[in-house]
MIVOVO-497434 format. One record per residue (C-alpha): residue number from 1; residue in three letters; chain; x, y, z. Coordinates in steps of 0.02 Angstrom, whole numbers, plus 32768, in hexadecimal, padded with zeros to 4 digits. Example, Ala and Ser with C-alpha at 12.3 -4.5 7.8 and 13.67 -1.06 7.14 Angstrom:
+-----+------+-----+------+------+------+
: seq : type : mol :    x :    y :    z :
+-----+------+-----+------+------+------+
:   1 :  ALA :   A : 8267 : 7F1F : 8186 :
:   2 :  SER :   A : 82AC : 7FCB : 8165 :
+-----+------+-----+------+------+------+
This chain:
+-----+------+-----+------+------+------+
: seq : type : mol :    x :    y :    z :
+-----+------+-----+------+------+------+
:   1 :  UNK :   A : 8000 : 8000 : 8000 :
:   2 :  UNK :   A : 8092 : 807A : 8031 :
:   3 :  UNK :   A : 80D9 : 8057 : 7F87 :
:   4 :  UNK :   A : 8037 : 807E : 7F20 :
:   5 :  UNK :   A : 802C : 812F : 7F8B :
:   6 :  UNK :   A : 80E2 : 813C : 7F5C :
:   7 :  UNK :   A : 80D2 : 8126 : 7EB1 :
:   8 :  UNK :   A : 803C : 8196 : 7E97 :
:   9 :  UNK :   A : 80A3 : 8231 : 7EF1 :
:  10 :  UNK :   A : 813F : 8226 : 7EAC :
:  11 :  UNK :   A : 819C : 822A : 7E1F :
:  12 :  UNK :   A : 813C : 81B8 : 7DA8 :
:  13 :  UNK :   A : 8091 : 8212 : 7DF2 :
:  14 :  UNK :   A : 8062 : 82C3 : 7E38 :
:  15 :  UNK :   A : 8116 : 82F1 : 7E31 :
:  16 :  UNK :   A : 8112 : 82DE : 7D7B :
:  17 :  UNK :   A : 805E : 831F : 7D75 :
:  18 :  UNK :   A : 80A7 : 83C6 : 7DC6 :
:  19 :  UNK :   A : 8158 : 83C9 : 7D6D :
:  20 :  UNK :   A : 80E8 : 83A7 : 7CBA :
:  21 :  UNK :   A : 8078 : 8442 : 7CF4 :
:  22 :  UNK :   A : 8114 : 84B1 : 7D1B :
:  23 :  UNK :   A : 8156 : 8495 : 7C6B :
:  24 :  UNK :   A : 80A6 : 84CA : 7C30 :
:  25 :  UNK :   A : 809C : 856B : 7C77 :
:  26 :  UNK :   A : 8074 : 85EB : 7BEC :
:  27 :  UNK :   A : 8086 : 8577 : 7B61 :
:  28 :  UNK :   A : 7FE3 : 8535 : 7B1D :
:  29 :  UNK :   A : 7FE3 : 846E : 7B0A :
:  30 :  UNK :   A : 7F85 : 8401 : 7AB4 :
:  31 :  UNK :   A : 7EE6 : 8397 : 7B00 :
:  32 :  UNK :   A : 7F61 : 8300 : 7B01 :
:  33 :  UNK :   A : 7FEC : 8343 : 7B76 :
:  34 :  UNK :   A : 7F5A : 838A : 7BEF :
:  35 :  UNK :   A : 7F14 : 82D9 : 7C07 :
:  36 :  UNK :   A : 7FD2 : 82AF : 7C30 :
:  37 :  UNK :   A : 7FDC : 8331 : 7CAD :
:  38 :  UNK :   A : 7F3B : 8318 : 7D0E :
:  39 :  UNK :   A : 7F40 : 825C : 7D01 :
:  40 :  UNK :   A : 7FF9 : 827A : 7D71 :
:  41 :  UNK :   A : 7FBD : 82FA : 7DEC :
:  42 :  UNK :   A : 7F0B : 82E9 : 7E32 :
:  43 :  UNK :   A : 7EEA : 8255 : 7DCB :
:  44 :  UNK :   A : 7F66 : 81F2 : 7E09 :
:  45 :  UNK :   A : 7F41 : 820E : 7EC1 :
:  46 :  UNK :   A : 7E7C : 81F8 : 7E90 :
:  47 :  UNK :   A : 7ECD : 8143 : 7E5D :
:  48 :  UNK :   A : 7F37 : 8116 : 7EEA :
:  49 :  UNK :   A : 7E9C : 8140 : 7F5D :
:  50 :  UNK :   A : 7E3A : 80B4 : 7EFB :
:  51 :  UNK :   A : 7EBF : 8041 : 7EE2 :
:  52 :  UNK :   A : 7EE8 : 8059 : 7FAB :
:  53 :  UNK :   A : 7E22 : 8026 : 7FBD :
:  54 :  UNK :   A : 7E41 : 7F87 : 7F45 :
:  55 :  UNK :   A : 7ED5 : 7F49 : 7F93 :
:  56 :  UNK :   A : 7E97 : 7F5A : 8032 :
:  57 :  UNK :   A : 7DF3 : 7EE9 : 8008 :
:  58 :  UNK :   A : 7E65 : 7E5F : 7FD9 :
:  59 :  UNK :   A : 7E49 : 7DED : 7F52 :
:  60 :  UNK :   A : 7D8D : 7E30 : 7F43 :
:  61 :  UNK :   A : 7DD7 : 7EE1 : 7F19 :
:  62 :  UNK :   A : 7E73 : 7EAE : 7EBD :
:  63 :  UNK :   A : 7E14 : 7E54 : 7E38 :
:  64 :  UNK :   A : 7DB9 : 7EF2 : 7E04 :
:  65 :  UNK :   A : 7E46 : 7F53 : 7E12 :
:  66 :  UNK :   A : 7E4B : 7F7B : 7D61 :
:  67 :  UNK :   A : 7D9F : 7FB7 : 7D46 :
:  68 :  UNK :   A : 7DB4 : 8016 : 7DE2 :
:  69 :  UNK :   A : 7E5E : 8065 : 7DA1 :
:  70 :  UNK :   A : 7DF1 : 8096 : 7CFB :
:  71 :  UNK :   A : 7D75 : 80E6 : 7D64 :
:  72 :  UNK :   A : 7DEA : 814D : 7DC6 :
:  73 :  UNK :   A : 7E53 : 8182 : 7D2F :
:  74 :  UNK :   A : 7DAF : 81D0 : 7CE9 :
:  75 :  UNK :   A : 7D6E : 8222 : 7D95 :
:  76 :  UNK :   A : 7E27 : 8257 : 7D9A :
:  77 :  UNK :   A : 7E0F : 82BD : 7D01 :
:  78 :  UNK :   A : 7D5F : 82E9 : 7D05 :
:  79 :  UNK :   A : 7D9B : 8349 : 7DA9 :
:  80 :  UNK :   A : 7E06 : 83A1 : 7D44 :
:  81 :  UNK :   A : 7D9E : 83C2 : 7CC0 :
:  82 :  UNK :   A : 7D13 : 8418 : 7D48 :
:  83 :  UNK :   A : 7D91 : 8482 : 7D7E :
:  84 :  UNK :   A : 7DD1 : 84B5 : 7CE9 :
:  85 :  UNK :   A : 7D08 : 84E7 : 7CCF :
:  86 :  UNK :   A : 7D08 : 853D : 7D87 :
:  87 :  UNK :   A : 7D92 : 85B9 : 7D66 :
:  88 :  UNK :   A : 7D27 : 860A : 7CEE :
:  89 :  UNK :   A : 7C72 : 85E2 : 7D1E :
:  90 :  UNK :   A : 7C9C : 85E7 : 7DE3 :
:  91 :  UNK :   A : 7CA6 : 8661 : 7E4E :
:  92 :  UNK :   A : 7D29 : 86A2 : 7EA8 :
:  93 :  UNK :   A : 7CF2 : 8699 : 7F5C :
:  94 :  UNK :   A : 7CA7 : 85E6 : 7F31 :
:  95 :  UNK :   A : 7D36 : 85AC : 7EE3 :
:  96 :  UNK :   A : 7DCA : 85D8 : 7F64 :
:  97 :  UNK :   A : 7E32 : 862C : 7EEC :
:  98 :  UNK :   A : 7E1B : 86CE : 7E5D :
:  99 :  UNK :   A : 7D9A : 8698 : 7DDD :
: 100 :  UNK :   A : 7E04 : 869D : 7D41 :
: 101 :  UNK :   A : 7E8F : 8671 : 7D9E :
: 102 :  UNK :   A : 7ECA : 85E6 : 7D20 :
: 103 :  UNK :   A : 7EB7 : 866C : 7C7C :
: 104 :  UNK :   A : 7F07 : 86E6 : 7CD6 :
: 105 :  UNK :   A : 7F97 : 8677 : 7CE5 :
: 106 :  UNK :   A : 7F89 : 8640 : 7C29 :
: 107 :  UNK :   A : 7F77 : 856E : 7C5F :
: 108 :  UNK :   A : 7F42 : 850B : 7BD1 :
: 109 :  UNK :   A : 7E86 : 84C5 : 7C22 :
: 110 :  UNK :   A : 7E08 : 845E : 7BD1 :
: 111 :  UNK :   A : 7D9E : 84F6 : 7BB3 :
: 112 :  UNK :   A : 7E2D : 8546 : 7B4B :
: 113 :  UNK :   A : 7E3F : 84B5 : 7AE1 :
: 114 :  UNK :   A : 7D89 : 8471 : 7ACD :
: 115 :  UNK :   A : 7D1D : 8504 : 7AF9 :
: 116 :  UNK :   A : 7C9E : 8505 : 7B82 :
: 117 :  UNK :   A : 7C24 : 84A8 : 7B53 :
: 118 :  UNK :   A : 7C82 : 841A : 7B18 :
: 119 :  UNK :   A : 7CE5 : 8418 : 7BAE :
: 120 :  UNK :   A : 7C31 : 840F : 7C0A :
: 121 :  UNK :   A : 7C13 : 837F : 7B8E :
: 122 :  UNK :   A : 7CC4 : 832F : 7BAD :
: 123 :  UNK :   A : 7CB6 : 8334 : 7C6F :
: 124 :  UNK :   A : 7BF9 : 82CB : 7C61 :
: 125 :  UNK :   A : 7C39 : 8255 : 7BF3 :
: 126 :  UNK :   A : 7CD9 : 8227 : 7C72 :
: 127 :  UNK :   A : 7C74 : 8232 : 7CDD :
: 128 :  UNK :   A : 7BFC : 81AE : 7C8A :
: 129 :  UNK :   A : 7C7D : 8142 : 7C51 :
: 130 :  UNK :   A : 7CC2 : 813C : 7D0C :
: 131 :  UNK :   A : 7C10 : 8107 : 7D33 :
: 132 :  UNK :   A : 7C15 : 8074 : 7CB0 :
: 133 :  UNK :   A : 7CB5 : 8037 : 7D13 :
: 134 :  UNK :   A : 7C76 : 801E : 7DAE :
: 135 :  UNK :   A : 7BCC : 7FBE : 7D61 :
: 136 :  UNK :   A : 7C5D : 7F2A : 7D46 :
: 137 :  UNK :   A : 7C6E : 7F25 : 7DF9 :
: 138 :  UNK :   A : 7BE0 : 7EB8 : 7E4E :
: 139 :  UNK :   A : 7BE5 : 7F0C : 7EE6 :
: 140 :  UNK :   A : 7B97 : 7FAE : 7F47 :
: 141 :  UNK :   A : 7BF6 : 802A : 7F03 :
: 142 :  UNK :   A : 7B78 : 80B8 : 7F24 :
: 143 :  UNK :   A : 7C07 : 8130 : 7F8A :
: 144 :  UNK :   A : 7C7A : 812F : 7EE6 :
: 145 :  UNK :   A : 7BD4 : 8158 : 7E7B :
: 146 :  UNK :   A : 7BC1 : 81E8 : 7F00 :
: 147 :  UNK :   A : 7C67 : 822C : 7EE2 :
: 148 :  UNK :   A : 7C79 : 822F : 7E29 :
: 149 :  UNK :   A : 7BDE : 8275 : 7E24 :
: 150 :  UNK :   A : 7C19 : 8309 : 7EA6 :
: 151 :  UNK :   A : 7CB7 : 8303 : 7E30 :
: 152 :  UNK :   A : 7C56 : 8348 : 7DB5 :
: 153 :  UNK :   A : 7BC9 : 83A7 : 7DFB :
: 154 :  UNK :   A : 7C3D : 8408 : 7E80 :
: 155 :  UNK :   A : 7C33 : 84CD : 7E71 :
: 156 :  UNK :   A : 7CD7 : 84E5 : 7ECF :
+-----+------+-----+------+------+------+
């Protein structure tokens, strides 16, 4: 378990996430390399979480581990995705943080690249295809319905 953690924080995870997001700043990249960057920073701790909750199941957990990992990979992004959407549609006592904050600082976001409403459309269908994953699983997996669904529907 201390190794999956490990793994997801350091340098083949959210360190990589970050350093890939450093070498972004005020360069516009392409959809691909944003996918690479959020699947290594939030994404990748969104996976260790659900891998941690696998592994610690057992054998039970383990051998869903891949649909799980699927499922996690999209929440990971579609929580990227909604808060690409919430620095412009937010608010900035809501959010935390200046509304804008992320096209003030010129980062490539999923609204720059797709528009709004497709990034709207992009975030549903993650989080729909995140849904599909866990209907593999034959067992209660209401809580991580909940939370892709707050993934998604969050306003801050």
């Amino acid at each position: 378990m201390v190794q999956t953690l490990a793994s997801a924080s350091g340098a083949a995870g959210m360190c990589l996430g970050q350093s890939l997001d450093l070498a972004a700043e005020n360069k516009q990249v392409g959809l691909d390399q944003l996918q690479l960057i959020h699947r290594n920073k939030t994404g990748a701790l969104i996976k260790a979480a659900v891998q941690l909750g696998a592994l610690a199941a057992g054998e039970t957990g383990i051998q869903y581990l891949d649909n799980l990992n699927a499922y996690a990979e999209k929440i990971g992004l579609a929580f990227q995705v909604q808060d690409d959407i919430l620095d412009i549609t937010g608010d900035t006592q809501t959010l935390g943080k200046p509304q804008g904050s992320d096209l003030e600082q010129n980062k490539s976001t999923y609204p720059s690249l797709l528009g709004l409403d497709k990034a709207q459309q992009t975030a549903q269908e993650l989080l729909k295809q995140a849904l599909q994953e866990l209907e593999k699983i034959p067992f209660d997996t209401l809580m991580l319905e909940q939370f892709a669904g707050y993934v998604v529907e969050r306003n801050n």
